[in-house]
C-alpha positions as CSV (number, residue, x, y, z in Angstrom):
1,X,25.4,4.3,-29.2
2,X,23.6,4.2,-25.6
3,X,25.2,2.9,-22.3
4,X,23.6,-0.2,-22.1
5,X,24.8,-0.2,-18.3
6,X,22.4,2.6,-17.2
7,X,19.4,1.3,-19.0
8,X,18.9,-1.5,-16.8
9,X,18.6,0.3,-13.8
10,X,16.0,3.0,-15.1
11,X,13.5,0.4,-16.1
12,X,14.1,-1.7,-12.9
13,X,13.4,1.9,-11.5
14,X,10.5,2.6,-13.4
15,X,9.1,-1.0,-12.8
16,X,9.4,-0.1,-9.0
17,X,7.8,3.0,-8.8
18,X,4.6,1.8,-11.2
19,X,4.3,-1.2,-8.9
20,X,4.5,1.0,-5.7
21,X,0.8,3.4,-7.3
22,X,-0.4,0.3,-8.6
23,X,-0.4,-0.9,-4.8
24,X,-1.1,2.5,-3.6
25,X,-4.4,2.8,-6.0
26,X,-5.3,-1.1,-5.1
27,X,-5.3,-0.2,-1.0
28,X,-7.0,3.2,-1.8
29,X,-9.8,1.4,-3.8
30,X,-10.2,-1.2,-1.1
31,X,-10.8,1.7,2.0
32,X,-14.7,2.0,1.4
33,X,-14.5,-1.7,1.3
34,X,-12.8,-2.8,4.6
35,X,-14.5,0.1,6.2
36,X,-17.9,-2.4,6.1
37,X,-15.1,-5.0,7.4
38,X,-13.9,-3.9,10.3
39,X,-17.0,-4.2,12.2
40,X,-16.8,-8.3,11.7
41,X,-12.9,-9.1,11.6
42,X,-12.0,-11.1,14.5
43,X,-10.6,-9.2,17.3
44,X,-6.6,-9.8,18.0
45,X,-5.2,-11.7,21.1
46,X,-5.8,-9.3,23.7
47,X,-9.6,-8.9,22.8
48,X,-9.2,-5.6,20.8
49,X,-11.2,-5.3,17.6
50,X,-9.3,-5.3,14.4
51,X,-8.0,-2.2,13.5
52,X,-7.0,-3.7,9.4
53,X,-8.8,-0.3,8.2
54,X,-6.3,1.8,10.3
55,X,-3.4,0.1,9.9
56,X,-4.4,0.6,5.5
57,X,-4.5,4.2,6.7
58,X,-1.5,4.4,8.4
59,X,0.2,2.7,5.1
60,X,-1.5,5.1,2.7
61,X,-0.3,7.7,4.5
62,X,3.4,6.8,4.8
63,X,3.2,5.7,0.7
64,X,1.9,10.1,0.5
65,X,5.1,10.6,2.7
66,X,2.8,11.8,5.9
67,X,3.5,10.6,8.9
């Protein structure tokens, strides 16, 4: 007979980490995208252009555990 205690927290577990590459996959397939984006995204408060494509970079790499 199985601990039933210690299932529940393997599939939560499981369930986290296939929702974090489904993420990962969805912003990696959206790059070439955004990349044609960035040249018409409004510009933030203090006049700079948008930067959405480098801030997806900067959140691909920390999901690869670069920094």
């Amino acid at each position: 007979m199985t601990d039933e205690g210690n299932i529940a927290p393997t599939i939560l577990e499981q369930s986290y980490k296939t929702a974090q590459l489904r993420a990962y996959a969805a912003l990696k397939n959206a790059v070439p995208y955004l990349e044609h984006l960035s040249d018409v995204l409004p510009a933030d408060d203090k006049g700079n252009p948008s930067d959405l494509l480098g801030e997806i970079q900067a959140l691909l790499n920390l999901q690869r555990g670069e920094s």
